[in-house]
Structure formats: structure tokens, C-alpha cells
C-alpha positions, 0 to 999 in steps of 0.5 A: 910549353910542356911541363917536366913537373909532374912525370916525364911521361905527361911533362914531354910525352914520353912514355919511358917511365920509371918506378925506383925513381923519385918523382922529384929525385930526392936523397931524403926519408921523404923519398923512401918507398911510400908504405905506412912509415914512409910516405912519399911522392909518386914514384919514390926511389930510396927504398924502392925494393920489390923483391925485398934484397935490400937493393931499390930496382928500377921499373918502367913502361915501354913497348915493343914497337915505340913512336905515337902509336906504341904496340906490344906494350909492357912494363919491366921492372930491373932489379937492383944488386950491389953493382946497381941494376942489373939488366939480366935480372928483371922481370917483363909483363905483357898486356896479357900478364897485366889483363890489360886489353889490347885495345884499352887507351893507356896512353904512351903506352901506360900513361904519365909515370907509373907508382909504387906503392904499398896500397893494401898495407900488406907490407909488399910495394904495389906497381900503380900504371896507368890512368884508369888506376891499374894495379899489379899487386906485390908479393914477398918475392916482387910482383908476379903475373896474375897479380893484377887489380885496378882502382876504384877512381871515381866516376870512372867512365868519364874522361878525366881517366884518360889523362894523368895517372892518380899520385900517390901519398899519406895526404891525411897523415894517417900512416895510409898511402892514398891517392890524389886524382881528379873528378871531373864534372859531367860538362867536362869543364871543372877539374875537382881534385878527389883524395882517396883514403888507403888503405885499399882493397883488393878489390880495388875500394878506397876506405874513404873518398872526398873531393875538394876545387882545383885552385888551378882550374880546368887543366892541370897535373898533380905531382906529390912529396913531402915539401915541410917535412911533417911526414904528411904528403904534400900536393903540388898542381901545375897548370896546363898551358903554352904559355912561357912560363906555368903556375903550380900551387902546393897544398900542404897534407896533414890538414884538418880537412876531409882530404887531408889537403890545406884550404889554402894554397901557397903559389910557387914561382914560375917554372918547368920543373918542381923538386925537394929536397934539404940543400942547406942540411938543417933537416928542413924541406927546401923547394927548388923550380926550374926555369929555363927560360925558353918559351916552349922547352921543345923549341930550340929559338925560343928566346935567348935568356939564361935559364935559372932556378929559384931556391925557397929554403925552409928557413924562409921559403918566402926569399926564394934564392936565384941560381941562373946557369948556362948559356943563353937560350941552353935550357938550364933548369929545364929538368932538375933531380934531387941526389946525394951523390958525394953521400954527405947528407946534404941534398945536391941538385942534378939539374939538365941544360940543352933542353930537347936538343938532340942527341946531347943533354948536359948535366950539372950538380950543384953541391948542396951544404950548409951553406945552400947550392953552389952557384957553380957547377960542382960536378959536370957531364954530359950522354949522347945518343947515337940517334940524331934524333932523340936525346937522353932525359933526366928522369931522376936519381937513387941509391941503387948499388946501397953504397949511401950516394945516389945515382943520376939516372938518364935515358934514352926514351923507349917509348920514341925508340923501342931501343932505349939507353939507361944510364946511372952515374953520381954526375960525372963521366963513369957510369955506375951501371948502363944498360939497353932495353933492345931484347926486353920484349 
């Protein structure tokens, strides 16, 4: 099974990955751009603006040559406008802008979804790539090449570097960004999960560094957001395994501990994908895992069930709520982003069908109000590639064109096909803003 939880890079290999997008596609102030007063997940989308125009851009990883061994590497940040983001104005880095050495194993090709950040609370968001804690630090007019850095993660040579990308979030509550990663004991064997204080310095230094024990033992991945809404960054652990279903646990930030992260872990329900978000409007964090029901999400005749998605509202996150979707063996649940897209102030859930059957993905939205989701799809659409091949992820959503509703964002994986598609909508069939990536490199 792989998991669509923590990014779309490590969930399904693909390596199309994207800054300006929430890292659970979230409307909320949890989502903003995760500086000092905002803290957030991985690769918050709301407030995401680079270049400081009052727009959130969009900022990925592909490389000129896709499949498994991607070559001509580079990361392309699309700024936003008015009319959303806009191709024609974007900046691309290569391995040389970024002193990254050619033969450095980034993974597919930058590892798991990049960041963005303000890591040296210098006001200006920081673009975090990669699994050995690359940088490309801001500037007041966005990033700019020469601008690079790396991190100092601990115990850097061993080889926890090569497979997740640190996440970001203010898990202590400090008004700091931090990051969450693993140090991993000399034997290879026992993931601990070391929490590095920002703010940092340019030369890479945390302020501080502790290490706590992975309630999920040796395998996993790290994904973050503020799931209680007390503006501490939150972390969620998913486990690594072919199993049908996959465990994660989330340990709640703001404890009075050395990382910042509850003593105590609350088990989630099983499922593929985890995101937050308020559905029901009380200004509460609710949780919603998606399931959808196929053995490995990869496998068209895994068995026959209904997906589904199970809701814990805030008001009590110990009934979880369940949603089951279309037909049997569809593979609903299998990808889910929050978004606003009637702008309302409620959250809606974007959630995909037709899990890894190309070259059509479906996607439905449940409407979000005071009375919780619908249980009915309230918006419905659907993308097709014109490779066979290949079909269009979910990757997550934000208010690119700052018109107050959010854009679902879908694409076409660069990283398989250098010639990748990008769509923006509000879960209907027009489009917002489209683009391809054919000439970036």
C-alpha cells in the first residue's frame, strides 16, 4: 500500500511536487504560510506568496528527463496573479542554481514534497527540498539563485537522510518554525523522531535539537498541521507497510515536553490519506481519513468495496462520522484536500475516485456547513490525460487568484512525464487556470 498521507512524492512515487499547496489542502488560518504567526504543515498554500504581490504561487520539483531515473533536475516556482498562476511568470532553478551536485541521491528527483517556510524569521518564505535538508533561502522579491543553504539534521551521514523529506511546523508554540525528522540508530533499526527548534541559521544551525521514540516503530512517514487549533503544529506518523489498511497516530505540539510533541499519542482510523480542516463551521479543527477500500491503491482488482471517509469533528473526535462514496472497488477516499470553494467559511473536502486508473481521475466535493459534510457529492468533475498511461493526482488546493474561494489543484505528474498538466478549478468543469510544463526546463 502506499500512503497519500504524508506528501505525493513519498505516498505514490511521484515526484511532481508542490509549494503553495497545503500539505492537507486546507481553507483555514492553519494553512497559511507557516512564518512566526502563522504556523502550519508542510507545504502551506494560503499565504504562500514568495514575491510578497499578495498572490500564493505555486512551486514544484520536476526534471527534464521523467521516468525512474529522472536527469536535468529542477525546481520551478509559478507565481500567482489575479487570474491564478500564471506559467509566463515563474522562476526555474537548476541543480547548479541550487549547488546541488549532479550526483547527490535527492530522490524522484528532490525527495517527498518540498516546504515552504520562513526558517530564519527574516520575514521572506524559505523553499526546504529535499531529504538531506536543502535550502533556497528568500529575499523580499522571492527566491533567487546563489540563495541556497542546507540544514543541519542530525547525524547527517547516516541513512535516514535519503528517505523523507523533514516537515515543517511551530511544534513547541514558540512563535518559531521548526522541523520534525528522524534520527536513526547506528543498527539502522529504530526510527526516533528528533524535533529541531528554529529559528535557523544560515548556516544551517537549529537553536536547539531533542529526540523523542516513534510511537510507530521502525518505518514511517511524518506529515503535520494544526489539527486542535491551539496554533501549535501538530504531527501525524503514518506507518510504512503492504498492508490493507495503514495506521497513523498524531501527537499533538504545545507540550510541555523537550520537542514540543505530546508524551501520548491519539491512534487515528485506518486509512490512506489524512487532512483538517472546520466542515461543520464552529471554528473548531475536525480530522477526515480516507479509505478507500482497495488492498493496494496501485491495483485495479483489489477487492470490491465502497471506499469511504471517516470524519472526527471537534466537538467529538472520539465518534468519527462515516461518508462511503462511489462504486465498489472506485477508490474513493484515496486522495482528499481541504478547500473553501464556494468561499463561505466552511471547509469543503475535495476527495478523488478512480484511484491510479489512467488516464481519468474523478473528483467529488463534499460541501461543508453547520451541519458537517454532505454525504452527497455537492460539486463533481473529472481530468483526462491524453496518456494512457498516467492519470491526474489530486495534489491539494488554495486561493491562488485571492478571490476568497479555493482552487482544487490536479496534475499530471512531471516527474513520470516530463510534460506534465496542472489544473486549478473550484470542482467543477471550467478550469481557473491550466498550464503545462513541456518548455520549463
Amino acid at each position: 500500500m502506499h500512503l497519500a498521507v504524508v506528501t505525493v512524492a513519498a505516498a505514490t512515487g511521484l515526484a511532481v511536487t508542490a509549494f503553495g499547496l497545503g500539505w492537507d489542502g486546507s481553507s483555514s488560518e492553519a494553512n497559511a504560510a507557516p512564518t512566526a504567526r502563522t504556523p502550519a504543515g508542510k507545504a502551506a498554500q494560503a499565504d504562500t506568496d514568495l514575491n510578497g504581490d499578495g498572490f500564493a504561487d505555486v512551486v514544484f520539483t520536476s526534471a527534464k528527463d521523467g521516468g525512474p531515473d529522472p536527469s536535468g533536475r529542477f525546481l520551478a516556482v509559478v507565481y500567482g496573479t489575479k487570474n491564478g498562476p500564471d506559467p509566463d511568470k515563474r522562476a526555474v532553478f537548476t541543480d547548479k542554481d541550487l549547488g546541488v551536485p549532479a550526483d547527490e541521491e535527492l530522490d524522484a528527483p528532490y525527495a517527498d514534497q518540498p516546504a515552504v517556510a520562513d526558517l530564519d524569521d527574516d520575514g521572506n518564505p524559505d523553499i526546504l527540498f529535499g531529504a538531506s535538508g536543502r535550502v533556497l533561502w528568500g529575499t523580499p522579491d522571492g527566491p533567487q539563485p546563489g540563495k541556497q543553504g542546507k540544514v543541519e539534521l542530525p547525524d547527517a551521514g547516516k541513512e535516514y537522510a535519503s528517505s523523507a523529506q523533514p516537515v515543517t511546523g511551530d511544534f513547541d508554540g514558540d512563535g518559531h518554525v521548526d522541523l520534525a525528522t528522524y534520527d536513526i540508530a547506528d543498527d539502522g533499526q529504530s526510527n526516533a523522531i528528533a524535533v529541531l527548534n528554529g529559528p535557523f541559521k544560515r548556516d544551517g544551525s537549529p537553536a536547539a535539537t531533542a529526540v523523542r521514540d516513534n510511537p510507530m516503530g521502525d518505518e514511517a512517514f511524518l506529515t503535520s498541521g494544526d489539527a486542535n487549533g491551539d496554533k501549535a503544529a501538530d504531527l501525524v506518523v503514518h506507518a510504512v507497510g503492504d498492508d490493507e489498511d495503514a495506521d497513523s497516530t498524531l501527537l499533538t505540539g504545545g507540550a510541555d515536553t523537550d520537542t514540543g510533541l505530546s508524551e501520548k499519542d491519539t491512534r487515528l482510523p485506518e486509512g490512506n490519506q489524512v487532512v483538517f480542516g472546520d466542515f461543520d463551521g464552529d471554528g473548531r479543527r475536525d480530522i477526515a481519513v480516507g479509505n478507500s477500500g482497495i488492498a493496494n491503491d496501485e491495483d485495479p482488482d483489489g477487492k470490491k468495496v465502497k471506499g469511504w471517509i471517516d470524519v472526527l469533528y471537534g466537538k467529538d473526535p472520539g465518534k468519527p462520522e462515516k461518508i462511503e462514496g462511489g462504486a465498489p472497488g472506485e477508490g474513493f477516499g484515496v486522495r482528499l484536500a481541504t478547500a473553501d470553494a464556494d468561499g463561505d467559511g466552511v471547509d469543503d473536502l475535495a476527495v478523488q475516485l478512480s484511484a491510479f486508473i489512467p488516464p481519468t481521475s474523478k473528483i467529488q466535493v463534499l460541501h461543508g456547513s453547520s451541519k458537517g459534510l454532505g454525504s452527497k457529492p455537492w460539486r463533481s468533475t473529472k481530468r483526462t490525460t491524453s496518456d494512457r498511461h498516467y492519470a491526474p493526482e489530486l495534489l491539494g488546493a488554495g486561493n491562488y487568484d485571492a478571490d476568497g474561494n479555493s482552487e482544487i489543484v490536479l496534475v499530471k505528474s512531471p516527474y513520470l512525464d516530463p510534460k506534465s498538466h496542472w489544473w486549478f478549478t473550484e470542482g467543477t468543469d471550467e478550469n481557473d487556470a491550466a498550464f503545462t510544463t513541456t518548455d520549463f526546463s
